[in-house]
N, C-alpha and C positions, 0 to 999 in steps of 0.2 A: 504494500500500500504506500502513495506518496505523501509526499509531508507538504500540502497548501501551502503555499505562500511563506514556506520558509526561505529565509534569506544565507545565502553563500557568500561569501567573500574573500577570492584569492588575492595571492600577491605576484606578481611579475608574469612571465614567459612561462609559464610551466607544462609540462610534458603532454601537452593535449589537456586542456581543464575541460573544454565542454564536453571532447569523448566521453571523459573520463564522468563528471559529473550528471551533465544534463542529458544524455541518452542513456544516462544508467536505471533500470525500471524502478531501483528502490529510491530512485530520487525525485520523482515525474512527478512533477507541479512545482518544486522548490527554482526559485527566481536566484542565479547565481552573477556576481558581478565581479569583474577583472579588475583589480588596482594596479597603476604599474610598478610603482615601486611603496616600499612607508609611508613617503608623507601622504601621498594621494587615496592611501590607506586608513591613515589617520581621519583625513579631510572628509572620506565617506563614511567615516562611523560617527562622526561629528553631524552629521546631515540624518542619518537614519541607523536604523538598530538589522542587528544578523544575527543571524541565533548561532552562527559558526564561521570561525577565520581559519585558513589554511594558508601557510604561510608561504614562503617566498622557497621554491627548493633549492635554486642558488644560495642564499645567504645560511651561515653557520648559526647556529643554536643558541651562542653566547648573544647575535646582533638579534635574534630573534626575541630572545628573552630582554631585552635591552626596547624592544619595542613592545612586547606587551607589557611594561612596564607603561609605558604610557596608554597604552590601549584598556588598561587596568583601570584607569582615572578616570576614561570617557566610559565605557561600558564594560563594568567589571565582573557581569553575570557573563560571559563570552565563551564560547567553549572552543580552544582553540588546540590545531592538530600543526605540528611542527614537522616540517619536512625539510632534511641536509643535509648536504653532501657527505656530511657522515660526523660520527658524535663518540665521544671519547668517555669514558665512565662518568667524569666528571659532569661533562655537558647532561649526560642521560639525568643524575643525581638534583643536576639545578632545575633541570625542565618540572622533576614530580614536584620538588620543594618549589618552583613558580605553578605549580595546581595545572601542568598543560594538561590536557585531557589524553595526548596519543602520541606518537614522535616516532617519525619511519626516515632512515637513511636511503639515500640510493645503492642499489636500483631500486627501484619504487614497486612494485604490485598494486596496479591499479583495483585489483577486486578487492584488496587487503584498504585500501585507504578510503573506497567509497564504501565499504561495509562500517569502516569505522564513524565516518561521517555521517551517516545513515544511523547509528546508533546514538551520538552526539546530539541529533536531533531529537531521537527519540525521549531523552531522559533528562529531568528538570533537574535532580535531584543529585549530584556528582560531587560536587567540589569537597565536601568531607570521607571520599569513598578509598583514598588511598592516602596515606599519612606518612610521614617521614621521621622515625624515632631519630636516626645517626647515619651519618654516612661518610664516609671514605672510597677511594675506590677501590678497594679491595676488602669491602665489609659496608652494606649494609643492611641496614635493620627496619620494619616496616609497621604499620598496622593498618588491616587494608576487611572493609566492609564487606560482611559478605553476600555478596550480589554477584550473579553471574558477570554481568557487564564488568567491576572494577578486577574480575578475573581474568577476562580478557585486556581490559587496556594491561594491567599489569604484568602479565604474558609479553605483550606489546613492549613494555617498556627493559622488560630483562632481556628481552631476544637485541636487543639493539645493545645493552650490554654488556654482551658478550659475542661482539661480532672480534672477537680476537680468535675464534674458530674458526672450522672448515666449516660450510655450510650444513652439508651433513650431520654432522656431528652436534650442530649445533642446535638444528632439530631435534633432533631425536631426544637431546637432553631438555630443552622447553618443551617436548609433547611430555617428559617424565613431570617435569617442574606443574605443568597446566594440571596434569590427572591428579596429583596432588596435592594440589591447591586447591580443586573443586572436588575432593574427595573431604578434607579437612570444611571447607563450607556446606558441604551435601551432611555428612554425616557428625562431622563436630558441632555444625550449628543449626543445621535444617535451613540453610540458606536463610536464616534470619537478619535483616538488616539492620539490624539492633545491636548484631553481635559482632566480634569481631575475629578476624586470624592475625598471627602474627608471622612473619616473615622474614628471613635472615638470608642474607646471601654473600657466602664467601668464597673468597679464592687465595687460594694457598699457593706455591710453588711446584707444588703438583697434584692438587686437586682443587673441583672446585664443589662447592658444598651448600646447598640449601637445608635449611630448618625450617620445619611449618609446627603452630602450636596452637591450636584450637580451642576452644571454650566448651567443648563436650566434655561429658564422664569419662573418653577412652573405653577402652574396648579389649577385650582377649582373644587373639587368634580360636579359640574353642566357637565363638559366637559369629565366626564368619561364614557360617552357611551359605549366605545368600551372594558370595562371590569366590572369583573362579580362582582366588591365588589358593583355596581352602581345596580344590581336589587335584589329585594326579593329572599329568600333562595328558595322559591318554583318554581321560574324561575332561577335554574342554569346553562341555556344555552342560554339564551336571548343574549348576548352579542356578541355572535358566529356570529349571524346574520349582525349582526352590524360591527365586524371588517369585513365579507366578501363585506360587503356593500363601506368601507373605502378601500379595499384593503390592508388590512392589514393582516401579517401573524397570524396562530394558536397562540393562547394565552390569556391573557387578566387576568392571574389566580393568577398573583402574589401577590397584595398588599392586595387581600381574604384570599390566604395561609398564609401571616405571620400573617396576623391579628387573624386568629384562631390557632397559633401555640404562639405567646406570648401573656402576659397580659395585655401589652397596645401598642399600637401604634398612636404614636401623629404626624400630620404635621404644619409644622410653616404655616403663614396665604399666601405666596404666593404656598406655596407648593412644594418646589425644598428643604426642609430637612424635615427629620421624624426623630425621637425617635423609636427604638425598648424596650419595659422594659419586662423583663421577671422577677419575686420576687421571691429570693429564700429564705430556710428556713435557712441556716448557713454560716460563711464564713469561707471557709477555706486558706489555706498557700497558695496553689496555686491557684493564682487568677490571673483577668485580663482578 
């Protein structure tokens, strides 16, 4: 479904914006307008309101943040998506502590950045969804609401933190980091928005290490009936049974998937925090 009359507002040259925006289906009706550069950015929001800024994907992160600083003064409800030529742990660190909403480097994936946008529109309700206890680039600490959406921006926001990997590699450990993180919001909190996770993400010299810490009771591997890390590989459907039995919806696959996707996975003894460790071979500048 399209979003009426909601207002877009990019910045410069960018890689196709009307492809990219206005014949996207999930965008059909939203009225999108070109700035060329900041000021003439500024000068249109001075004039009228946009429910979303996308920003300039030439310009770096720092001059981005350097301007919604000012775009903060004129309309500070603004849900804005930062796109850069590319961003260093540090820049990732100032973007969540500046409340950006999403932040993608090139090369860009245009289905990845109108989805985002598309969701941006969607929800009034964001700027307390992800929080910044400490950060470093090589450590930080989070506390992030539990709502599907702030699980996905914040998927978003580590996958650009750790592009010091191989692409490969780098998925596979954000699909372990995402089933985890909506594993600890599905079953620590019942995806209540009231409630929170917390989030830890470190990088060693040769590993790199996520902690999740949920606000459930925890749980004992004896009580995992209803998922498949709970039966032999040769029965990888057993479990299907069993959440139909509960009433529960499709799933159960999560805590199997990261477990075969990093090289350890630890839970504390009541079971409401896990250790993700993935060991890598070197460390480099961009970390975290």
């Amino acid at each position: 479904m399209g979003m009426p009359e909601a207002r877009i507002l990019t910045i410069g040259e960018g890689p196709g914006w009307e492809t990219w925006f206005v014949k996207s289906p999930e965008l059909q009706g939203c009225v999108l307008e070109n700035a060329a550069g900041s000021a003439d950015a500024l000068q249109r929001l001075r004039s009228r309101s946009f429910e979303v800024l996308v920003t300039d994907p030439r310009t770096s992160i720092p001059e981005d943040l350097a301007l919604l600083l000012e775009v903060g003064r004129i309309r500070p409800g603004l849900r804005t998506l930062v796109l850069a030529p590319e961003a260093a742990p540090a820049d990732v660190i100032a973007a969540l502590r500046a409340r950006v909403f999403a932040c993608f480097t090139a090369p860009f994936d245009p289905r990845e950045v109108v989805n985002m946008v598309a969701k941006a529109l969607q929800e009034p309700d964001w700027r307390r969804g992800i929080e910044v206890l400490s950060a470093q680039p090589d450590w930080i600490s989070l506390r992030v609401t539990c709502r599907l959406l702030n699980a996905e921006r914040l998927v978003r926001f580590m996958t650009e933190m750790r592009a010091d990997l191989a692409e490969d590699q780098r998925d596979s450990l954000l699909m372990a980091f995402r089933e985890m993180l909506l594993n600890a919001m599905e079953h620590g909190a019942g995806f209540d928005p009231e409630k929170v996770v917390q989030v830890t993400a470190a990088r060693t010299a040769r590993a790199i290490v996520y902690h999740f810490r949920d606000p459930g009771p925890g749980f004992q591997k004896e009580s995992l009936a209803h998922a498949a890390l709970s039966y032999p590989a040769d029965q990888p459907l057993a479990h299907v049974q069993q959440r139909e039995a509960l009433g529960m919806r499709p799933g159960g696959w999560g805590i199997l998937i990261a477990s075969q996707l990093v090289d350890e996975l630890i839970y504390n003894e009541t079971g409401n925090e896990v250790l993700l460790i993935k060991h890598v071979q070197t460390h480099q500048s961009r970390s975290a």
